[in-house]
C-alpha positions as MATLAB code, in Angstrom:
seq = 'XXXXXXXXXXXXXXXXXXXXXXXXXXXXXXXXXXXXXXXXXXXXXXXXXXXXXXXXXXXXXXXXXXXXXXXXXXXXXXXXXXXXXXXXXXXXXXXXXXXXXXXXXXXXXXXXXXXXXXXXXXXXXXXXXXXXXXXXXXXXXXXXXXXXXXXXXXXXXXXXXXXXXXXXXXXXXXXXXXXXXXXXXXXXXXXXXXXXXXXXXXXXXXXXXXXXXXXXXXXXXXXXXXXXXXXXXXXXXXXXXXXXXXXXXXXXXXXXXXXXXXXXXXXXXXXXXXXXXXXXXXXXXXXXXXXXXXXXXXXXXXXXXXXXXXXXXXXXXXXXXXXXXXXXXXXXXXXXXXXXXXXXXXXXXXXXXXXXXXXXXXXXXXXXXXXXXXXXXXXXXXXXXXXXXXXX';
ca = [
     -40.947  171.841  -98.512;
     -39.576  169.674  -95.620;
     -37.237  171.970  -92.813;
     -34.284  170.777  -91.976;
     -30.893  171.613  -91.584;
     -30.171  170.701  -94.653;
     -27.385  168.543  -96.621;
     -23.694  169.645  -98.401;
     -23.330  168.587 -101.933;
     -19.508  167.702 -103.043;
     -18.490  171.004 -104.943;
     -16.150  169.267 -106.937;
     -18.450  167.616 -108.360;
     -21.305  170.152 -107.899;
     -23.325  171.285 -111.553;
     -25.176  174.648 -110.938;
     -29.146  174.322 -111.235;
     -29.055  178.014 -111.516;
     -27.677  178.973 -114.779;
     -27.122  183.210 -115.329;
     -29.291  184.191 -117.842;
     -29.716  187.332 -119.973;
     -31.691  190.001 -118.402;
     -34.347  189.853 -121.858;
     -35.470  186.726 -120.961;
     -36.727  187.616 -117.615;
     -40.139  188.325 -118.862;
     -40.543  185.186 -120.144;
     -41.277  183.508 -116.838;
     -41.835  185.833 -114.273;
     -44.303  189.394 -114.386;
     -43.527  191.745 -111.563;
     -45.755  194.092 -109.806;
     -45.674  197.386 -110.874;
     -45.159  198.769 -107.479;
     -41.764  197.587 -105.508;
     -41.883  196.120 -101.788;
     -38.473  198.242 -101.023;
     -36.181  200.636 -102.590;
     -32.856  201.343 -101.324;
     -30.194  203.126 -102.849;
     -28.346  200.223 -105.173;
     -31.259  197.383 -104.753;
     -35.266  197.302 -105.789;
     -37.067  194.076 -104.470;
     -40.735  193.552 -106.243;
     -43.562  190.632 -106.162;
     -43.949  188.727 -108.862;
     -46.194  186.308 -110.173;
     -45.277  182.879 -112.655;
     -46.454  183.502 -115.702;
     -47.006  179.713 -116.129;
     -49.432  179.745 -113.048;
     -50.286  183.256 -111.525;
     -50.814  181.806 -108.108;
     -47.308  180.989 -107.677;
     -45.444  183.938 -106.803;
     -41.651  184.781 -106.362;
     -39.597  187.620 -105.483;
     -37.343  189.553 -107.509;
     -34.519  191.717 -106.403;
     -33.443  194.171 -109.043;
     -29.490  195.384 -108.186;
     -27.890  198.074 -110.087;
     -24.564  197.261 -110.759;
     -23.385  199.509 -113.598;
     -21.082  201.611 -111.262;
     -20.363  198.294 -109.296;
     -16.403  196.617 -109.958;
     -17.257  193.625 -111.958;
     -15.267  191.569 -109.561;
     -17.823  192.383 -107.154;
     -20.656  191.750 -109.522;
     -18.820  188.263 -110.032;
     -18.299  187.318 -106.285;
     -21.825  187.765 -105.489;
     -23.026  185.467 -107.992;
     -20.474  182.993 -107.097;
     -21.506  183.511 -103.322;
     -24.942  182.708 -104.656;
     -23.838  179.587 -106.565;
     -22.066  178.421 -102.987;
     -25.288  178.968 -101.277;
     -26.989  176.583 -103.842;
     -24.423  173.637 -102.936;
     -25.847  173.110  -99.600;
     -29.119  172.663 -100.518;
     -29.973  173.739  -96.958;
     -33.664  174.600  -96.773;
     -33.367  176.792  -93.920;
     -32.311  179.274  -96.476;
     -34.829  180.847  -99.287;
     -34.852  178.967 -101.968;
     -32.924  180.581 -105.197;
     -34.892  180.214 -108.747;
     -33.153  182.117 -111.140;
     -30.668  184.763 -111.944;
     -30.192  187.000 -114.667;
     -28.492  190.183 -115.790;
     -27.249  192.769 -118.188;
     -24.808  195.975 -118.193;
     -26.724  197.676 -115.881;
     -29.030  195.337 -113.309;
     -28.623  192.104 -111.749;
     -31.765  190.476 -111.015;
     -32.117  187.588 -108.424;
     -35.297  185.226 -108.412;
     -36.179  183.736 -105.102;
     -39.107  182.253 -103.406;
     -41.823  184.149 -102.052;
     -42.118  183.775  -97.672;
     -46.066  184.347  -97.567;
     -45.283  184.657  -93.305;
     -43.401  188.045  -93.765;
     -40.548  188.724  -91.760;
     -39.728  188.172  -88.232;
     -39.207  191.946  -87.614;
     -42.767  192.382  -89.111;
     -44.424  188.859  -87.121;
     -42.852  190.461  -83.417;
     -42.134  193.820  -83.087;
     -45.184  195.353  -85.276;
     -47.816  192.363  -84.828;
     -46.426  191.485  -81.215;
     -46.231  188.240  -81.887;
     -44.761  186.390  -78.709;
     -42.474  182.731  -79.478;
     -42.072  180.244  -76.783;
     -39.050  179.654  -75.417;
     -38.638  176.183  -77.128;
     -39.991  177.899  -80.686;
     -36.856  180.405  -80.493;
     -34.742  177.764  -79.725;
     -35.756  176.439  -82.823;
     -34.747  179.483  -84.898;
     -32.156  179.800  -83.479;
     -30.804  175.839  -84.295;
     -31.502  176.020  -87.582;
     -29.291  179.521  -88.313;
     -26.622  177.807  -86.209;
     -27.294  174.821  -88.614;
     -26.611  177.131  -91.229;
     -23.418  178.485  -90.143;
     -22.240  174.914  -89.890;
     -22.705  174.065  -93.407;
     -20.881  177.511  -94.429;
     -17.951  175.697  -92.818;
     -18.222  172.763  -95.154;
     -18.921  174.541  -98.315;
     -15.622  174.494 -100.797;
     -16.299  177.978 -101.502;
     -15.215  179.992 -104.810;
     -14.917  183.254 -102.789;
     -11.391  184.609 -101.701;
     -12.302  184.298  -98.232;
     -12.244  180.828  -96.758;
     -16.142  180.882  -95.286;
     -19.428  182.189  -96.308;
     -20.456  185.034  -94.107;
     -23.900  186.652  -93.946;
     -22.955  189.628  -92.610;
     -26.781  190.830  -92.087;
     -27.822  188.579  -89.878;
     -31.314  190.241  -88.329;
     -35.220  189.882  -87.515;
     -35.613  191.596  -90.707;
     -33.668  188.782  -93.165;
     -35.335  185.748  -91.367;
     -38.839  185.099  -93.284;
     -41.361  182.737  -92.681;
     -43.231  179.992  -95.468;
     -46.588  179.760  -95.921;
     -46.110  176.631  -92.979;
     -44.586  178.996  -90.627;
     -40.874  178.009  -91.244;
     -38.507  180.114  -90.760;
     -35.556  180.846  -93.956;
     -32.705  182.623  -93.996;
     -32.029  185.449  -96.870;
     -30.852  189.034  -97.795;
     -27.065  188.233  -98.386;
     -24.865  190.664  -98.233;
     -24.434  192.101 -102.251;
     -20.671  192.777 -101.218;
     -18.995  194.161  -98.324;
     -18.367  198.000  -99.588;
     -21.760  197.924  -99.796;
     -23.074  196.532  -96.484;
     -20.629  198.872  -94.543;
     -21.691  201.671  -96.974;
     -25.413  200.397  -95.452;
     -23.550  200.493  -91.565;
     -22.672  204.455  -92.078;
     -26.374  205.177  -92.868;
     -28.584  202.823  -91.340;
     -31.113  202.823  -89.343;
     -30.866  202.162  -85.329;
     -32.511  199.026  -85.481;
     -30.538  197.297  -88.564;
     -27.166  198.560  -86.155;
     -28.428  196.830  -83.006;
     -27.469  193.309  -85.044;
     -24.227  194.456  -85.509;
     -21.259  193.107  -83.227;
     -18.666  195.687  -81.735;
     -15.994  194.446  -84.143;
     -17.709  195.239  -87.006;
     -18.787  198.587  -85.307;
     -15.632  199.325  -84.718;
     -13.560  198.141  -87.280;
     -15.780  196.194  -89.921;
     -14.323  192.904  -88.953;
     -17.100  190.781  -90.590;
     -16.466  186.777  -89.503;
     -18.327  183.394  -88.326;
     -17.737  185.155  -84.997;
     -19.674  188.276  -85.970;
     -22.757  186.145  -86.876;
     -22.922  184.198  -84.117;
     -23.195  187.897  -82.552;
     -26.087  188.651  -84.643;
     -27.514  185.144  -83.569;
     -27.718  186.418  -79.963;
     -29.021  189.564  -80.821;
     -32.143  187.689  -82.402;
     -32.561  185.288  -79.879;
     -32.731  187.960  -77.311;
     -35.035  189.730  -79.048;
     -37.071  186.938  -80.103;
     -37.545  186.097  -76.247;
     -37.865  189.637  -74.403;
     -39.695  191.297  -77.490;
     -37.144  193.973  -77.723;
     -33.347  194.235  -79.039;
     -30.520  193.974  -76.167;
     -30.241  197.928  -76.055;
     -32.097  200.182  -75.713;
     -31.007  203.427  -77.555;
     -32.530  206.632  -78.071;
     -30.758  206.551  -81.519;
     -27.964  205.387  -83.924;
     -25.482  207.253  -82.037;
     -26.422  206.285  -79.107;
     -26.944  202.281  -80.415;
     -23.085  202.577  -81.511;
     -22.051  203.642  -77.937;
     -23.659  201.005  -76.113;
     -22.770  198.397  -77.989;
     -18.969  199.613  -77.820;
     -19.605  199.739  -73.909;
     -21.487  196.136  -74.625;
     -24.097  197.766  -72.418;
     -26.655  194.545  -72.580;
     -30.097  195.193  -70.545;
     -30.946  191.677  -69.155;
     -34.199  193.010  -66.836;
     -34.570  190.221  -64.506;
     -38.346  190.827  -64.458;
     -38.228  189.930  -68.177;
     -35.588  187.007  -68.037;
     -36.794  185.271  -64.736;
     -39.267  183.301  -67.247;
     -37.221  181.846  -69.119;
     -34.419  179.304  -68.350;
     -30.779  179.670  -67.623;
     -30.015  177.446  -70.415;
     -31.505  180.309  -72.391;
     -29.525  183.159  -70.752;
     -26.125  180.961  -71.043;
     -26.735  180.641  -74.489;
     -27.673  184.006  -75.333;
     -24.696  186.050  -72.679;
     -21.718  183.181  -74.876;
     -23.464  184.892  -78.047;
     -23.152  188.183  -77.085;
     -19.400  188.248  -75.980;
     -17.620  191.100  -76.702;
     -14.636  189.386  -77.569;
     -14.843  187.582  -80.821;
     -11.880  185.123  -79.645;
     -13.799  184.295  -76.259;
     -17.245  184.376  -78.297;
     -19.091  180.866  -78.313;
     -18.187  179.234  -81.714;
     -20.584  177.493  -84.363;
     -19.717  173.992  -82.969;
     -19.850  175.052  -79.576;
     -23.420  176.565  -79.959;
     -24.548  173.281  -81.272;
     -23.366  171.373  -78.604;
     -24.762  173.850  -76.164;
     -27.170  172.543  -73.669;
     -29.908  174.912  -74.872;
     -29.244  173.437  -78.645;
     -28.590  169.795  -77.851;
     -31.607  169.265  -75.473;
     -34.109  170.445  -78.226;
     -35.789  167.698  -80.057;
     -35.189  168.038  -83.979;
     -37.909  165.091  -84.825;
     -40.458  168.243  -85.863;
     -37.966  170.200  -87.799;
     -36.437  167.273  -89.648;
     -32.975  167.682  -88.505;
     -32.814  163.708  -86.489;
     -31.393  163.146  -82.949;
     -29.157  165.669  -82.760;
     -28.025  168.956  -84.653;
     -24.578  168.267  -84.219;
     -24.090  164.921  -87.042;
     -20.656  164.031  -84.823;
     -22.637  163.161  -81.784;
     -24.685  160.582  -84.091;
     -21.116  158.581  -83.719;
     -20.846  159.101  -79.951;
     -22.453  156.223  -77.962;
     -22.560  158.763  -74.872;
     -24.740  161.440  -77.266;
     -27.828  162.286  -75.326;
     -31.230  163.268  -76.939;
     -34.292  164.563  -74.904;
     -37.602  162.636  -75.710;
     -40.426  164.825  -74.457;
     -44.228  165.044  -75.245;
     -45.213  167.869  -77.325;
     -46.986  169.140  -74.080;
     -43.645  168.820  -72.213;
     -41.938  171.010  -74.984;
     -43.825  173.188  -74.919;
     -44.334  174.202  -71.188;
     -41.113  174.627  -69.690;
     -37.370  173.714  -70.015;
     -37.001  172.957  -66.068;
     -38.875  169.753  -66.973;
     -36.518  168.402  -69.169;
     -35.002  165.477  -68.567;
     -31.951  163.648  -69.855;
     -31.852  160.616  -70.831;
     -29.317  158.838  -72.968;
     -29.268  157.234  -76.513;
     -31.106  154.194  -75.246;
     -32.967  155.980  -72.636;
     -31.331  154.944  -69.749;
     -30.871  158.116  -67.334;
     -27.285  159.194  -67.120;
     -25.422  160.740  -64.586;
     -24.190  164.442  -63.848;
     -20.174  163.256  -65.106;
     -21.091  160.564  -67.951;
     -23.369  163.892  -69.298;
     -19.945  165.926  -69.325;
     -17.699  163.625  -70.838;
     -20.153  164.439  -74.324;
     -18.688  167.982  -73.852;
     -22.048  169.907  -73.352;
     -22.720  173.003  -71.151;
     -24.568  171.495  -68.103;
     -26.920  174.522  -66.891;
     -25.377  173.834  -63.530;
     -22.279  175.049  -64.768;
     -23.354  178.434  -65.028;
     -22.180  180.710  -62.700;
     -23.707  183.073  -60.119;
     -22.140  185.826  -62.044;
     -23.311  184.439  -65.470;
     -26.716  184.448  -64.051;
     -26.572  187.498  -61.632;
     -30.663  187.370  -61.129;
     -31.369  183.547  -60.508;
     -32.192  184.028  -56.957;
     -34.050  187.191  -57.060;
     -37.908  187.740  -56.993;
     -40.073  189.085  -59.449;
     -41.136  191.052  -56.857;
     -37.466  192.590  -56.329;
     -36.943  192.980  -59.788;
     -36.838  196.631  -61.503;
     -39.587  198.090  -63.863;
     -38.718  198.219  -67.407;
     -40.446  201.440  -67.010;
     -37.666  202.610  -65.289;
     -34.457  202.056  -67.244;
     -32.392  203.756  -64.463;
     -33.277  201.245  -61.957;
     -32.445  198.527  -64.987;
     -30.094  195.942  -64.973;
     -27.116  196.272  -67.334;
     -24.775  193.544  -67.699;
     -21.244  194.478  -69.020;
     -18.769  191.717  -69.788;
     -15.610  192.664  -69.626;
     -13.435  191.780  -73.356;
];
């Protein structure tokens, strides 16, 4: 299956190619392993093979929803019939749905890659800097369709609301796909009150706080993975949940500059909008996109075209970056801009297309640009650590 960031059918006049089925007739397409990948304390996930070819294998995620309010029950299967409008294939794949009284099972393709919690934190599995910025373009891809979607849920957008290392899975071609929505929101703060530390780290302060869940609060959870995805570690550094809580009410963000002096401060501008405490003053969906770290990606490898943002496409000052695949993949000081045609374009015709120049950052944004490694603290030593605090 081709990557992209993927297209938004016309709900109006938009025919489900999932239809509900009874919970019997399960069997007859799909045999799961007898032994479950997960358990929690409402959801089982299992393997399962096609009975029509055994090679082909899916996964299956077995909710119990006899104590759930039906209206629940029915707003996560519309949420999952929204999701199946944009046809976005940076999102796993749905393949079937079915149900009874007591368990709603969902069907959904099977990411041979794992997870990325699994691929970089247990395997140590390091990304460039241009294959995070990747990831991270394609979720931000994904939060721009949400906006398009004519959605059958009360609320106006689609949330996620889990946005983490853990719900990002990679294809058998190394793809990354977004999954694990939310069943409701009872139960994902029910999930907030007894989680672990690591599944709190993704979590912004608002929804720590208060359970605000919004656009806003996934574009938190965006940062969160991009940082981690870079450094190889989560933006705190807690001894536990407790402790996780406090710091990210204190927004108590370790940016070591022995760790971030490799990578550029398009990265770190991106990354410190993300990550702003206040969801007003946080970096928006459209904003990220036209973000110099997003807009100076090419998109010819990941199928999305010239640019991410489909607006610019009308713009005759938009500005792609044509580099080798050598040059992309060695570093983003080397990029240069050049416009539609091109032609080179100056500092103030770059501006007018209403992108975040990296020269716009300032000192305080990037408190360590001018320091050595040789100046910079251990890790080791998380006293002598930078913390940056941004005030809400």
């Amino acid at each position: 299956m081709g990557a992209g960031c993927g297209t938004c059918a016309d709900s109006s006049q938009f025919h489900p190619k999932i239809k509900l089925k009874d919970l019997s007739e399960m069997s007859l397409k799909y045999k799961l392993e007898e032994k479950p990948l997960k358990s929690t304390g409402h959801c089982t996930v299992y393997k399962a093979a096609m009975n029509e070819d055994e090679e082909k294998k899916a996964i299956v995620k077995k909710i119990f929803i006899s104590k759930v309010p039906e209206s629940e029950v029915e707003d996560y299967i519309n949420l999952l019939y929204d999701l199946d409008k944009l046809n976005n294939h940076n999102l796993v794949k749905l393949y079937d749905m079915y149900r009874n009284e007591t368990y709603l099972c969902i069907v959904t393709e099977y990411c041979a890659g794992g997870d990325l919690f699994t691929k970089v934190k247990e395997h140590g599995f390091q990304y460039t800097e241009v294959q995070v910025g990747e990831i991270i373009l394609r979720l931000i891809c994904i939060l721009r369709d949400f906006n398009k979607i004519k959605t059958n849920l009360k609320k106006p957008k689609i949330i996620h609301k889990d946005i983490r290392l853990k719900n990002i899975y990679m294809d058998e071609n190394g793809q990354p796909r977004l999954g694990s929505f939310s069943f409701s929101e009872r139960v994902k703060i029910a999930k907030l009150k007894q989680t672990s530390t690591h599944n709190i780290l993704f979590n912004a302060p608002e929804v720590i706080d208060s359970y605000k869940f919004s656009q806003a609060s996934d574009i938190w959870s965006i940062g969160v993975v991009a940082y981690s995805l870079l450094v190889g570690h989560e933006p705190f550094t807690p001894r536990d949940a407790t402790e996780a809580i406090k710091k990210i009410q204190k927004n108590e963000i370790n940016f070591y500059p022995i760790e971030w002096k490799k990578f550029s401060k398009e990265a770190y501008s991106f990354v410190h909008k993300c990550l702003e405490p206040n969801p007003d003053k946080r970096i928006t969906c459209v904003e990220a996109l036209n973000h110099y770290w997003m807009s100076s990606l090419t998109y010819e490898n990941i199928g999305i075209g010239q640019t991410a943002n489909n607006s610019l496409l009308d713009n005759p000052e938009a500005v792609s970056v044509h580099l080798s695949n050598a040059e992309r993949y060695n570093s983003f000081h080397k990029m240069k801009l050049t416009g539609v045609k091109g032609e080179k374009i100056s500092k103030s015709g770059f501006k007018k297309t209403g992108k975040v120049l990296p020269e716009d950052l300032s000192y305080n944004e990037h408190p360590f640009k001018n320091q050595s490694r040789e100046e910079s603290p251990d890790r080791k030593n998380e006293g002598d650590a930078m913390v940056q605090k941004t005030s809400p």
